[in-house]
N, C-alpha and C positions, 0 to 999 in steps of 0.2 A: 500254592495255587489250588483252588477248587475247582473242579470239572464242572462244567456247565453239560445238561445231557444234552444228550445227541438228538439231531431233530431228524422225525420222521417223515419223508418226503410221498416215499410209496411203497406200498408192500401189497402183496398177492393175499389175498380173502382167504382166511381160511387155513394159513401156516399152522405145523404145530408152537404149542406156548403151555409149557411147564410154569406153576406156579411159582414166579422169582419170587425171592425177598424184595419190601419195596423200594429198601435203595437201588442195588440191579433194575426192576423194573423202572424206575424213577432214570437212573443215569442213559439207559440204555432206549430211551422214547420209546417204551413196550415190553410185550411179552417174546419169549425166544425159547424154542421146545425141538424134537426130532423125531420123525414118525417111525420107529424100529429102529433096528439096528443101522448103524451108517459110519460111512466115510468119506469126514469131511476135511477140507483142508482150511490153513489160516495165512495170507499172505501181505504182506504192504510192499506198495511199490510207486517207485515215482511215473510222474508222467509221460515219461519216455519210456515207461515198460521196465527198469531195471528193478531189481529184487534182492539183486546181493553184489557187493564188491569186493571178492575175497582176500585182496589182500591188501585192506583197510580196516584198521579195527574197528568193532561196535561199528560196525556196517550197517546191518539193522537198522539200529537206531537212527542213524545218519538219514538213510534211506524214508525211516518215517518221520524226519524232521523232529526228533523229541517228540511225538502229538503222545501225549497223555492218555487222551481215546482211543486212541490204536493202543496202547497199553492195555489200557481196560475192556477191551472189544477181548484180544489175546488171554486175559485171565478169566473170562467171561466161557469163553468157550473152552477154557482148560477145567474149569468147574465142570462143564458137564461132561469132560472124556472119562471114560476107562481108562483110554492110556493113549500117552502122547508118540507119536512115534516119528523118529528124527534120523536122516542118514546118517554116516560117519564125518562126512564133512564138514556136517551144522553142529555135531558135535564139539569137533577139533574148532571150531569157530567161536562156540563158546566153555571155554575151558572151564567155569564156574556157574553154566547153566545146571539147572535145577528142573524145570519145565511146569512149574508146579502154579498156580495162580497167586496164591498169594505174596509169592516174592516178584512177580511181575506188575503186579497192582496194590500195592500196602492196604493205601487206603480204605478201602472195600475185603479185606482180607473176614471178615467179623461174617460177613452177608455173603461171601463167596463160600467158608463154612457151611452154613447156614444151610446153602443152593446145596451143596453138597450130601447135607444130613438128611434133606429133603426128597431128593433123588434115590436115598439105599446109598451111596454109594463111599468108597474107604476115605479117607482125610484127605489120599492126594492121588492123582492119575496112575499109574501105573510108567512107565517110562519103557520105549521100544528101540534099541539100533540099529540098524541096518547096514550091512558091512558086507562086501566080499573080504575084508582081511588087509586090506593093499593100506586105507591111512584107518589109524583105530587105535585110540590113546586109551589103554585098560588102567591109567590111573586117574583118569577123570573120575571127580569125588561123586557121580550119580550114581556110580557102580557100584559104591560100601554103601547103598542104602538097599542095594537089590533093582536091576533092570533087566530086560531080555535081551540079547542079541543074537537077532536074526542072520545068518550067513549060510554060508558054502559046508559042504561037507568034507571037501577040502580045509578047507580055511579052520573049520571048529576047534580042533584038540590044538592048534598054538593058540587059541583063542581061550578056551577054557583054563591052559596051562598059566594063563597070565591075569587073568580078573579076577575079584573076590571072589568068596562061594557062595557070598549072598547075590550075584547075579549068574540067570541061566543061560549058558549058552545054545542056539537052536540049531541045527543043521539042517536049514527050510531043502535043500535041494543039491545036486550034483551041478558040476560047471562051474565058470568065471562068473558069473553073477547071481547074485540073489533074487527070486522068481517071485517079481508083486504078490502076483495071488498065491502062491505058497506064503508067502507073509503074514499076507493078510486071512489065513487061516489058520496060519498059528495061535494068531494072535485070538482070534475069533475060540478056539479050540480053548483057550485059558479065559474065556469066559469074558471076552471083551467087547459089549456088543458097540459103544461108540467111540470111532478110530479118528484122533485126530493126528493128520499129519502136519508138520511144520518146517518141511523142507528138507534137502534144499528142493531147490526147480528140478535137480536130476530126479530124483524120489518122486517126486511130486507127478510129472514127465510119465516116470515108468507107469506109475499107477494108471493115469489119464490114459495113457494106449492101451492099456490092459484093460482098461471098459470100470474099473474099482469104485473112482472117485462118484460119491453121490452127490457132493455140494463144494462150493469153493467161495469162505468169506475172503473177501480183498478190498483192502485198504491202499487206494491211489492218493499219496501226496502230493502237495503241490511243488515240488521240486521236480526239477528237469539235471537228469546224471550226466548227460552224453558220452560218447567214445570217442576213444583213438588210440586204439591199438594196447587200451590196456583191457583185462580182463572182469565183463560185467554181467553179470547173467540176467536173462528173461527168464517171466512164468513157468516159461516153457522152454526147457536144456535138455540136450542128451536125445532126443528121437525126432524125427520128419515125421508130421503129419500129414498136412498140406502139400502136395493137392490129391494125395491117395490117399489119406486116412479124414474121415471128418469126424472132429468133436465138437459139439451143441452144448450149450448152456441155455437155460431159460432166466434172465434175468428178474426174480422173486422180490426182493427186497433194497431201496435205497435210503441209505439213511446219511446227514452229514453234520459234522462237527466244525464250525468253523471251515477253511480250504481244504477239508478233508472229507473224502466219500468212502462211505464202507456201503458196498455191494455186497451183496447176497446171490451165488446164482446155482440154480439147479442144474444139473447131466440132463441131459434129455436126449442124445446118440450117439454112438459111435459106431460107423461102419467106414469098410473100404470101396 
């Protein structure tokens, strides 16, 4: 099957737009750039708001209906990261994930290079964990290629004693949890100015109330999940916002594929 691109409905004047290669540009109805350093995230979700069903395999996938375009949306923006950075959970979710573009989108793998070479930047993202220690599989095969993981200072030295030595272990902070913005200055600290994150909703979540998040692409399928009592997460897991905390988006860009919308929205506040 060949992708048909994505039609551009509406977008804000004026975005940044790094020069793609012209298939990207051609697939993706446009140009797509980032004005400095940022952190942005990547999500598909059905129309009910669901995002993940843990314990349903290839969940994901399920959740984006196979859409192709959400494929290629996800290695699109894996192209431009420094480095992709993924809790423990989305890890242990994908036992054989890679986080890399080109095994997400084949087709386009030639021109996703390309974006790459273009940009300065190394062959493939940079790969981040996220972990207090509690689920955290040190033989997932991402690890003998070299990744970071971020945790507890606690948690570190079983951590270190157990992964290859081609990845680092980080001791972002003291406590039961690992401290967004300690995170994300790790990360920042090893030279990574753009941060994509790709879940889960808990990570996602933490960043969002910590003020971090500067953009959020999302991808709503035309599936409906519903519940009853089994476990399905939203966007947004793990903290109360509403009605003490408020988070703003400015909605920047719509674009859609066949019954599938991929949104673009910018942060625009958060206060209590």
């Amino acid at each position: 099957m060949t992708l048909t691109p994505l039609q551009l409905l509406d977008e804000r004047p004026g975005l940044p737009q790094r020069d793609l290669p012209d298939e990207l540009s051609r697939l993706y109805g446009g140009g797509l750039g980032f004005a400095g350093p940022s952190v942005f995230a990547n999500f598909v979700e059905t129309i009910d708001g669901v995002v993940a069903m843990p314990d349903i395999e290839r969940s994901n996938a399920i959740v984006s209906d196979e859409s192709e375009a959400d494929r290629f949306v996800m290695a699109l923006l894996r192209a431009f990261a420094d480095v992709v950075v993924v809790g423990s959970g989305t890890m242990l979710a994908s036992p054989t994930g890679t986080w890399r573009a080109d095994r997400v989108y084949p087709p386009a793998a030639e021109a996703l290079a390309e974006l790459r070479r273009r940009l300065g930047k190394s062959e493939h993202p940079a790969v981040a964990i996220v972990t207090a220690g509690g689920s955290f599989d040190p033989t997932h095969p991402v690890l003998e290629s070299g990744a970071v993981v971020l945790t507890t200072e606690r948690a570190a030295a079983d951590l270190r004693a157990g992964v290859p030595t081609a990845t680092e272990v980080v001791a972002v902070n003291d406590g039961d949890w690992v401290d967004p913005a300690g995170a994300i200055a790790a990360l920042r600290e090893r030279g990574h100015e753009l941060i994509l994150s790709e879940g889960g909703p808990t990570l996602f979540t933490s960043f969002v109330a910590a003020g971090l998040v500067d953009e959020l692409f999302l991808t709503v399928s035309p599936l409906v999940a519903g519940r009853s009592g089994v476990r399905r997460l939203s966007l947004a897991d793990g903290a109360e916002l509403l009605p003490h905390v408020r988070v703003a988006a400015d909605l920047v860009s719509i674009r859609r594929h066949e019954s599938h919308l991929f949104l673009r929205y910018a942060f625009t506040s958060l206060r209590a």
